[in-house]
VMD Tcl script that draws the C-alpha trace (Angstrom):
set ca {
  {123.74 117.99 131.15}
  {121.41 119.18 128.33}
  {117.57 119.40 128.58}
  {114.52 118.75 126.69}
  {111.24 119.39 127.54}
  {110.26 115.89 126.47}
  {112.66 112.76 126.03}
  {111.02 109.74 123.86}
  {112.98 106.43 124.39}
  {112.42 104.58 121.44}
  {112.41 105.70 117.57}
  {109.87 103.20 115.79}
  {106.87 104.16 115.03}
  {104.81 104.62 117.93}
  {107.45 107.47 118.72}
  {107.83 109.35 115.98}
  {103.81 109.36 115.08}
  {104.05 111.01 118.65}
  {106.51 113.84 117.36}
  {104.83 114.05 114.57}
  {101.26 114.37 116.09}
  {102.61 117.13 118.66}
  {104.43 119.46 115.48}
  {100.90 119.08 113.52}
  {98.69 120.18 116.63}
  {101.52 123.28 116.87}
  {103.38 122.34 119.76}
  {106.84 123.19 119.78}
  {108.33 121.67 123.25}
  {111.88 120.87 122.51}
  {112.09 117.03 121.85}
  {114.24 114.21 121.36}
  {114.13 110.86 119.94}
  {116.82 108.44 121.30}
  {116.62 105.40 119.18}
  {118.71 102.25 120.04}
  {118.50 101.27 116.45}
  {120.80 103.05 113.83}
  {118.94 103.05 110.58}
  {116.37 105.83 110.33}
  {113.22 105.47 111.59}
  {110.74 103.22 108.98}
  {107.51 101.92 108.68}
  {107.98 98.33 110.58}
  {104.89 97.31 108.78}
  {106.95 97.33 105.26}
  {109.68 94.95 106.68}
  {107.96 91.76 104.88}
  {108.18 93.46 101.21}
  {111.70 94.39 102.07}
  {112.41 90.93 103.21}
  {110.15 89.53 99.82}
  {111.65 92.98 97.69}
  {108.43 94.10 96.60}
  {109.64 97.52 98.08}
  {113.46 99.52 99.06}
  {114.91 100.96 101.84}
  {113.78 104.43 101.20}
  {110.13 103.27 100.86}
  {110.05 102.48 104.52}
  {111.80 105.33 105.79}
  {109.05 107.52 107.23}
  {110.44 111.00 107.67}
  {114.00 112.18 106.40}
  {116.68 113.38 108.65}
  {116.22 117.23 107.34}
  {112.69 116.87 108.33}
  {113.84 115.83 112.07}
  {116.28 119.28 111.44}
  {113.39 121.16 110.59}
  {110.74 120.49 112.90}
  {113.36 120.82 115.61}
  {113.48 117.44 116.88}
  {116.74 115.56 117.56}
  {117.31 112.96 116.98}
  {120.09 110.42 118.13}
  {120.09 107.44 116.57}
  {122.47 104.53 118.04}
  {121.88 105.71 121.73}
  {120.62 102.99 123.64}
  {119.17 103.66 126.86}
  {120.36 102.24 130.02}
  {119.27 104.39 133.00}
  {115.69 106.79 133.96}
  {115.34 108.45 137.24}
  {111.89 109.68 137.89}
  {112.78 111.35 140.71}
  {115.72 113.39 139.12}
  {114.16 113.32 135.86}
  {116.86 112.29 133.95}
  {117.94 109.63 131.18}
  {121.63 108.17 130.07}
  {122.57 106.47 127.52}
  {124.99 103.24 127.08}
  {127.57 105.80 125.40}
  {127.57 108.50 128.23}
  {124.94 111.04 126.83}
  {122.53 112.35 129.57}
  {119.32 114.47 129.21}
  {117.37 116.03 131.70}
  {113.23 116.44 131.16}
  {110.33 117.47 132.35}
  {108.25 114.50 130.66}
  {109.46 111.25 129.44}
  {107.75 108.57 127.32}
  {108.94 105.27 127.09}
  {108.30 103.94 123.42}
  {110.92 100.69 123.36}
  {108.75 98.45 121.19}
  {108.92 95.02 121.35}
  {111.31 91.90 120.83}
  {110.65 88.48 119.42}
  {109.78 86.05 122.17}
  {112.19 83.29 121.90}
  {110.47 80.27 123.46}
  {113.24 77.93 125.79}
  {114.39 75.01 123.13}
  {117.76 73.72 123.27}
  {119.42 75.95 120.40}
  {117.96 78.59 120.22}
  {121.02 80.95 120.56}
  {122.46 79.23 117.83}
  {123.77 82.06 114.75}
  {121.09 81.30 112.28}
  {118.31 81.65 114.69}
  {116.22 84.98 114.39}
  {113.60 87.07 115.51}
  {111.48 88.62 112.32}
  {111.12 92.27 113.96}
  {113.11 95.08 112.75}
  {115.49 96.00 109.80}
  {118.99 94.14 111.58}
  {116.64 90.84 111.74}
  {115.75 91.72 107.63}
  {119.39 92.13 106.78}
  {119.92 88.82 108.02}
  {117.34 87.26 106.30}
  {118.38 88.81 103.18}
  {122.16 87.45 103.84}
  {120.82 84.24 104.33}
  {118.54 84.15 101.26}
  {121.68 84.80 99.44}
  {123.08 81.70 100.49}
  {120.07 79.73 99.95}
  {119.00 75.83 101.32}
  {116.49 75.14 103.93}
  {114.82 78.14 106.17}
  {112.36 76.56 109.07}
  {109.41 79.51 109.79}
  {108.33 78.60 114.04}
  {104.56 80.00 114.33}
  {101.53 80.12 111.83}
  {100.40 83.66 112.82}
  {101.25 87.09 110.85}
  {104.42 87.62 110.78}
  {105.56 83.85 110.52}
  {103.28 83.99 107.34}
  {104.86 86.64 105.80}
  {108.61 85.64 106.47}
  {107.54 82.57 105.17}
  {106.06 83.57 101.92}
  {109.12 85.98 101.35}
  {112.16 83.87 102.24}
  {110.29 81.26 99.91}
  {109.48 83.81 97.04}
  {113.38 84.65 97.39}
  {114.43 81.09 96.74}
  {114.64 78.93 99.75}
  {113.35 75.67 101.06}
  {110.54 76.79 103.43}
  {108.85 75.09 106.35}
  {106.45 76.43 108.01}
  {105.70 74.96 111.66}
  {102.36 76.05 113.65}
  {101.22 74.54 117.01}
  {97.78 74.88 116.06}
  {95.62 72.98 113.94}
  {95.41 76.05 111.91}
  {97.07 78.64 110.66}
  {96.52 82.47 112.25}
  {94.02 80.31 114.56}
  {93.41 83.33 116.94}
  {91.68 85.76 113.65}
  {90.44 82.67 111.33}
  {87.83 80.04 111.20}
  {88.68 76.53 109.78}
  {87.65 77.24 106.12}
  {89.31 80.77 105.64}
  {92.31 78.87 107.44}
  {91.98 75.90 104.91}
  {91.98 78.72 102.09}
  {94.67 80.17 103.78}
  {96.82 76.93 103.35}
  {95.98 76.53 100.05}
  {97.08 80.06 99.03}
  {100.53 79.61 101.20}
  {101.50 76.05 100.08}
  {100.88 77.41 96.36}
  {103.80 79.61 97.08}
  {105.65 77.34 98.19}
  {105.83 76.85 101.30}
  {105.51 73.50 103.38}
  {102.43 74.18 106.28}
  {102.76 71.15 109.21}
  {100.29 72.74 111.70}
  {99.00 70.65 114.90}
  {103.06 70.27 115.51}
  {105.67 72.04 118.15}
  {109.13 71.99 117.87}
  {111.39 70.70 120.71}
  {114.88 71.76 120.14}
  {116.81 73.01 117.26}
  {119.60 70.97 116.17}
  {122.96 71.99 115.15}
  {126.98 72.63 116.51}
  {127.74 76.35 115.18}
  {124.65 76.90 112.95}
  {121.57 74.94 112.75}
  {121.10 71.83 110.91}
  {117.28 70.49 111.55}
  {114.01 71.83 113.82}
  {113.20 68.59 115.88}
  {109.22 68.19 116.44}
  {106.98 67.01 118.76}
  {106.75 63.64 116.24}
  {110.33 62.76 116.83}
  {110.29 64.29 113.10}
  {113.38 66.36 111.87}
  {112.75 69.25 109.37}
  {116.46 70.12 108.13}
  {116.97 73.80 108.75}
  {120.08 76.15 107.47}
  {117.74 78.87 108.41}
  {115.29 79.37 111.67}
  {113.20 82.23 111.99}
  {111.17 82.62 115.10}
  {107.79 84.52 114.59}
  {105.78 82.75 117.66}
  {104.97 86.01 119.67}
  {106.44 89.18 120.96}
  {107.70 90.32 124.84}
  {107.49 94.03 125.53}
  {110.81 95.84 126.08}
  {110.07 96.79 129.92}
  {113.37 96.57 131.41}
  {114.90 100.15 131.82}
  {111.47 101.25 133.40}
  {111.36 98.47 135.52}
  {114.72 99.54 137.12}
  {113.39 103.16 136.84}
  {110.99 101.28 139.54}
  {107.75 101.77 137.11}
  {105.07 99.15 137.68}
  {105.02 96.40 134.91}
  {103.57 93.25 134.56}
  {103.35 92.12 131.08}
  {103.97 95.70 129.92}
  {104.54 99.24 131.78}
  {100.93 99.64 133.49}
  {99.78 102.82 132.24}
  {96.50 104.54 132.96}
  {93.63 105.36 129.78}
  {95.76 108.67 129.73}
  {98.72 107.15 129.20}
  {100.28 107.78 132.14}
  {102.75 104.96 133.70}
  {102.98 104.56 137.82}
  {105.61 107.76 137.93}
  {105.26 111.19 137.76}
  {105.78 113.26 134.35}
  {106.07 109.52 132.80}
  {104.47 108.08 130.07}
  {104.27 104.98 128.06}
  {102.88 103.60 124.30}
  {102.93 101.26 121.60}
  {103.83 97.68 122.33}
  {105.60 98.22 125.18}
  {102.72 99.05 127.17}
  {99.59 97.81 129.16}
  {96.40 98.81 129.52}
  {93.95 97.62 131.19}
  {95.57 93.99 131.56}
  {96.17 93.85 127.64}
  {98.94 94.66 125.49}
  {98.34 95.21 121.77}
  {100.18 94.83 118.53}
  {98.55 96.26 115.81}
  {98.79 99.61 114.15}
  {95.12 100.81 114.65}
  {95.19 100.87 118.26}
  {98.76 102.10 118.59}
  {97.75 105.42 116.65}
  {94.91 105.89 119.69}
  {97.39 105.97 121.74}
  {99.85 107.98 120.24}
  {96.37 110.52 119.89}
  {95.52 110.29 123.58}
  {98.88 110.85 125.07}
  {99.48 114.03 122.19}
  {96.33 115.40 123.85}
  {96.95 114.96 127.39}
  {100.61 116.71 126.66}
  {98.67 119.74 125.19}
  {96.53 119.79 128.00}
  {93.55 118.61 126.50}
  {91.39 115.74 128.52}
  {91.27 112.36 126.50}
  {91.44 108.87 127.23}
  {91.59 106.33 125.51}
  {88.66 103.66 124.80}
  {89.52 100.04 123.40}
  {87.62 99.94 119.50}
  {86.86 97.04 116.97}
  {90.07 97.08 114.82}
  {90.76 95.28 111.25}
  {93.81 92.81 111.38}
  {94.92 92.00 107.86}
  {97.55 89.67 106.47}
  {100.71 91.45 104.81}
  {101.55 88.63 101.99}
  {101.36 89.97 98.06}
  {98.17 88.67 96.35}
  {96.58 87.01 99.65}
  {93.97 89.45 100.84}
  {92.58 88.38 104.76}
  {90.71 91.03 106.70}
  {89.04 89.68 109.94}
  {87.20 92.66 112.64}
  {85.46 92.40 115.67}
  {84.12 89.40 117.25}
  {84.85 86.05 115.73}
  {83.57 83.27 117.99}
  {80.19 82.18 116.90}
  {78.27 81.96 120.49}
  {73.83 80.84 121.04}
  {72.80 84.82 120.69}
  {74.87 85.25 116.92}
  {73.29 84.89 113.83}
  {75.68 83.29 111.39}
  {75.78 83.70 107.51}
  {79.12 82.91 104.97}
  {79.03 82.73 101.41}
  {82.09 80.75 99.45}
  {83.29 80.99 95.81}
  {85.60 77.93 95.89}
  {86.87 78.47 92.53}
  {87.99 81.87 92.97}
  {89.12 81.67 96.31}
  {86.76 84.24 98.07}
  {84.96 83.87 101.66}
  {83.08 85.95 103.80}
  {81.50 85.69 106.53}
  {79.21 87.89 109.23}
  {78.37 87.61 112.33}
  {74.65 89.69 113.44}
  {73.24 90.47 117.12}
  {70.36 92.15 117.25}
  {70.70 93.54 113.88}
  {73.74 94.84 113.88}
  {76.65 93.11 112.47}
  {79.38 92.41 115.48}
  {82.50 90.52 113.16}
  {83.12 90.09 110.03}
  {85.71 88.10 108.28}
  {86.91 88.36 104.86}
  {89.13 86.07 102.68}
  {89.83 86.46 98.61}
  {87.55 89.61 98.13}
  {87.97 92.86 100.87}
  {86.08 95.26 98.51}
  {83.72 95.90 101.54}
  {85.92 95.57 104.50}
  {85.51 99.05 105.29}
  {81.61 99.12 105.03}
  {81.58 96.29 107.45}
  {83.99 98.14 109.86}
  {81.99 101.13 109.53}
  {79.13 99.31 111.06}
  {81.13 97.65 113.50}
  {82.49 100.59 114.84}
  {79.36 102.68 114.97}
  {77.09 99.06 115.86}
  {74.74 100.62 113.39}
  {71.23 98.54 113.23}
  {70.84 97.05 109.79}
  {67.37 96.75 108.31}
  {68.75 95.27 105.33}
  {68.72 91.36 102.87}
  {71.73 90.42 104.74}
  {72.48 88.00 101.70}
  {72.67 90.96 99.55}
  {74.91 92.65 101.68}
  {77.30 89.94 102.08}
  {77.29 88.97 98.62}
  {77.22 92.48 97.03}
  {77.98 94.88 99.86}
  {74.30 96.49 99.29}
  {72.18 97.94 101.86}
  {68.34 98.05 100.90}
  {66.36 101.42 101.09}
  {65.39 99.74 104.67}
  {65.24 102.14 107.70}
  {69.16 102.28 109.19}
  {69.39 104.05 112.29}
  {72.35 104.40 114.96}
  {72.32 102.13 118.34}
  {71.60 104.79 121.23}
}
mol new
graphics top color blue
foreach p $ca { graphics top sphere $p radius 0.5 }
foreach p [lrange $ca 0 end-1] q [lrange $ca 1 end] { graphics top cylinder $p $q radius 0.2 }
display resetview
């Protein structure tokens, strides 16, 4: 049986920012990747230009194979894991390769959560989350007719706008009454609608679908109405499920994701977990920003170096070509916020702020995100403004009043 010193399980990004990370900081454990996937690892991010082709292949490929040779890591692409023992400290893969380690780190991602309607196994029913579920698109775009898009958040969005920029017939179907309900108010929703229906793409929010209709491929997406949206095409973008199993068996603690500590750390010893497969502190998370805390936390902890990690405002933004959305920090509008928007209905633009105490607590931005990261900035750091908080909306300027940090 070889040995490395570490063993990742996983190759997306979370894992090899993690390899990465440990070469730059001049670590030089021996390490290995073992992806389940085949293709190279990529920027997951980038899969909605592929799918729209606003960008190749090679654009999302994030480090070449010689620079895996180089840096000394190997990795083995196509090896799917199917066993861990903690207590042996050792990993095998569906095709018979075993490692031994003296750390592990599960990094297994995601999958699309595919909610319980009657066909939903059907071929021509997909998930939206790596390059295999691309390729498929792309096959299918090929073909053309009528794609159906279940769930009005991100990634729904963007498969939408792409599959219809690539010629097909697109639905999109959202539960809510609005589209990426959990980041947007009504009006940068309704501007939101606007922008994807002038693309072409069909928006029925407020509706669920019940089953999906069809012998050996689909035919229709049945609502909630009694309503049939013909379908040659379904794409299922309503959430995600963290990949937990193997540790599970390895007897790990999970509940939505492997439970690790603010280190890192999962229930067993010389184990580790990060990126979307994980949980901390009761929450899993899918975006990029707080992924890359992670991957900095553990890389410290593996040097020896004390760090934990502490949860941070973050920026979501919408991936679609010529839509820009940013929305950070606190959105609801409660009795102690102070509340001010500004709208440019002919151009499409709309921000809004949200102040406590003179600092500025969320901020959302539709149309114009020249000052997104001036309003993160102050997020992050809860500066105290003593600013025209018109001015700074509207023109991202701070006065020559007094700003001083919170203590």
């Amino acid at each position: 049986m070889e040995h490395r010193d570490l063993v990742i399980i996983g190759s997306g990004m979370a894992a090899t920012r993690l390899v990465a990370t440990l070469r730059r900081r001049g670590d030089r454990r021996s390490m290995i990747l073992l992806g389940a996937e085949r293709a190279l690892p990529y920027n997951r991010i980038m899969l909605s230009p592929l799918l729209a082709g606003e960008a190749e292949w090679q654009q999302l490929v994030t480090h070449s194979a010689e620079w895996y040779a180089q840096e000394n890591i190997d990795l083995h692409l196509g090896h799917a894991v199917v066993e861990v023992d903690t207590v042996a400290r050792t990993v095998r893969c569906a095709d018979g390769y075993q490692v031994s380690y003296n750390d592990v780190v599960f990094a297994t991602g995601s999958r699309s959560a595919l909610p319980p309607l009657a066909g939903i196994d059907l071929p021509g029913v997909t998930g939206f989350r790596d390059y295999d579920d691309v390729t498929r698109l792309q096959q299918a775009t090929h073909r053309g007719g009528n794609a159906v898009v279940l769930g009005g958040g991100l990634l729904g969005l963007e498969a939408a706008v792409a599959l219809a920029a690539r010629g097909m017939t697109v639905t999109l179907i959202h539960r809510a009454k609005q589209l990426m309900n959990r980041q947007l108010d009504v009006l940068a929703a309704q501007y939101l609608q606007q922008a994807i229906t002038a693309r072409g793409v069909t928006v029925r929010t407020g509706f669920a679908p019940r089953a999906i209709l069809g012998a050996y491929r689909p035919t229709a997406v049945v609502l909630d109405d009694g309503s049939q949206i013909p379908a040659d095409l379904v794409v299922v973008a309503t959430g995600i499920q963290p990949i937990t199993e193997i540790a599970a068996a390895a007897g790990l603690q999970i509940q939505r994701g492997i439970v690790v500590d603010q280190r890192m750390r999962a229930s067993a010893a010389h184990a580790y977990a990060l990126g979307e497969c994980c949980e901390l502190n009761g929450e899993t998370v899918g975006l990029v920003a707080p992924i890359w805390e992670q991957v900095d936390v553990l890389a410290a902890n593996l040097c020896g170096e004390e760090k934990i990690f502490a949860a941070k405002p973050y920026v979501t933004m919408l991936k679609v070509s010529g839509i820009d959305v940013h929305a950070m920090g606190e959105q609801d509008v409660s009795e102690d916020v102070r509340m001010l928007t500004y709208q440019d209905r002919e151009h499409g633009i709309y921000k809004k702020i949200l102040v406590r105490d003179s600092v500025i607590v969320g901020a959302l931005l539709y149309g114009d995100i020249a000052d997104s990261q001036m309003f993160f900035n102050l997020i992050q750091t809860q500066t105290e403004i003593g600013s025209d908080y018109c001015r700074l909306l509207l023109a991202g300027e701070l006065t020559a009043a007094p700003v001083k940090a919170r203590a």
